[in-house]
C-alpha angles and dihedrals in degrees: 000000000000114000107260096229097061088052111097122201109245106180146278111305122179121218117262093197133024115275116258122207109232095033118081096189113099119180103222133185118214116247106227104214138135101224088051092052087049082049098049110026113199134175095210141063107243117208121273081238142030143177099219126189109216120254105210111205086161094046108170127218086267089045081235121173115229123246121246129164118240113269091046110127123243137174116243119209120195111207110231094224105051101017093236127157116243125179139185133180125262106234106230083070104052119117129239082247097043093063116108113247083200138350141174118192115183115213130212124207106158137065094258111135101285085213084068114105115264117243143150076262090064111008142061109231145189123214116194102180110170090173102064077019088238123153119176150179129203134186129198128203102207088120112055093298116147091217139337124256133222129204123189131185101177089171084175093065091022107245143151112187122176106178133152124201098271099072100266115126145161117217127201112183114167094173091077094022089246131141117188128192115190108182114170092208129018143344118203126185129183132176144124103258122021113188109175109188126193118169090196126025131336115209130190126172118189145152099232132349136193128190117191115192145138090230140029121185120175121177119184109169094204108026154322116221110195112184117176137132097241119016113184117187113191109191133158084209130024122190126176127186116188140148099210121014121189123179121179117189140146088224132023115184117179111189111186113172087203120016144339113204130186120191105187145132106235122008111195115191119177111167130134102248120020103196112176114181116192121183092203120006139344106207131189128193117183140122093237144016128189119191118193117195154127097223137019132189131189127182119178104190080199124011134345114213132194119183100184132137085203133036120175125177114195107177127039086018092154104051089040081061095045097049085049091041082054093050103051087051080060102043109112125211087263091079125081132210123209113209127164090002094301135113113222118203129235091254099048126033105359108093091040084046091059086040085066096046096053093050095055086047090047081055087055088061 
């Protein structure tokens, strides 16, 4: 077989005889028409009349030639080499009969010795099997090629398969609705507008994956369930608008370099141990505070200040007396007392100041 690169289209030719199987050879007559010239452009005048082997791209398991009547159209090719006459039918004027049941053709495309066996190693082939209804196309890589390729139509299972020699592959199978993709390497996709639908579940397993993007928006109308071992968030700016939040945790840490605030309108806390650390200041404005306990213990490392009009103590009244009757006994003159907005000194109205202090508290007992 000729290579098919070196065969030229010549133009549309009709049978002068009837077609014989076993014998390649067809006697043809040019059709003289302008729309067949437009077709089939040539820059040279073919011959009224021609002797064609026939070229077989079809070529059944016999090599049979099909049989066609004699007035049936055909399209002769001229090889550019040896100048030989090849034909081959035009499809709308085959017979019923005419039709391969199964064929294999082997392609060459490379300067290996033609006299070589053909084979999927060297050549490039065709396979039209409408027995198994199989049709298939190979190619080789004997010439500089970085892989083969194999494409395979099986329309009695119901499957479309497009793979190269390197393990990727696209699968069709419309037997089981499924389509597979297997890349060893890498998948890209770019376009404008991306819209990925899935009526029931969406899965995705991956070692690692990365989204970059100016905006996220994910809307799940019933829930969204995240499980993972260590989850980071880095935001400029975090808001979240929710109706009922519930975190449990065995440890919560909050770290603001500036500030934490909480606009609501009832905070419950119940825990064991309630430890706040402050470098600086703890403050508390409120119009009122309530504090429930059955013991409280306060320690001022430097100073202790109330700032009150009023001070009521309702439970323990009398030990409370007795611990500040203690401390003033102990107060030395180095201390100063402010009372109606004036310092005394440790010379002058302290001692009757504290005399004045223990006898309202005298009037507690």
């Amino acid at each position: 077989m000729k290579p098919l690169t070196r065969l030229k289209t010549i133009g549309l030719y009709r049978l002068t005889e009837n077609t014989v199987v076993g014998n390649d050879m067809a006697k043809c007559v040019r059709i003289d028409n302008e729309d067949i010239k437009t077709f089939f452009p040539t820059d040279e005048k073919p011959p009224q009349n021609l002797t064609a082997k026939w070229l077989g791209l079809l070529e059944n398991i016999n090599d049979e030639v099909p049989p066609l009547n004699a007035g049936k159209e055909v399209i002769i090719f001229r090889h550019r080499d040896t100048g030989e006459y090849y034909w081959f039918f035009v499809f709308s004027t085959l017979d019923e009969s005419a039709v391969h049941t199964k064929g294999t053709r082997y392609f060459r495309f490379s300067n290996d010795d033609e006299a070589e066996e053909l084979n999927n190693d060297n050549s490039y082939s065709m396979l039209i099997d409408n027995i198994e209804k199989i049709v298939s196309l190979h190619t080789a890589k004997n010439d500089g090629e970085e892989t083969t390729w194999d494409m395979k139509i099986d329309t009695k299972a119901g499957l479309f398969e497009l793979f190269d020699d390197k393990g990727n592959n696209i699968k069709f199978d419309s037997a089981t609705e499924l389509l597979g993709m297997v890349f060893n390497n890498d998948i890209k996709l770019e376009t404008k507008i991306f819209n990925l639908k899935s009526s029931d579940l969406i899965n995705m397993e991956t070692k690692e994956y990365v989204s970059s993007t100016e905006t996220l928006d994910i809307d799940a109308s019933k829930s969204i369930t995240v499980k993972t071992k260590k989850h980071d968030i880095t935001d400029e700016t975090f808001t979240h608008t929710s109706k009922d939040q519930i975190i449990k945790t065995e440890t919560l840490n909050m770290d603001s370099s500036k500030s934490i605030k909480l606009n609501t309108l009832d905070i419950d806390l119940t825990t064991n141990i309630l430890l706040v650390k402050s470098a600086k200041s703890i403050k508390v404005d409120s119009p009122l505070q309530a504090y429930n306990m059955a013991k409280l213990s306060m320690t001022a490392t430097d100073s202790m200040t109330f700032n009150a009009k009023h001070f009521d103590i309702n439970n323990g009244t009398e030990n409370l007396i007795s611990v500040l009757t203690d401390l003033l006994n102990v107060l030395d003159s180095s201390v100063y007392i402010t009372s109606s907005g004036t310092t005394s000194d440790p010379d002058g109205g302290t001692k009757s100041a504290f005399a004045g202090i223990k006898s309202r508290l005298e009037a507690y007992k």
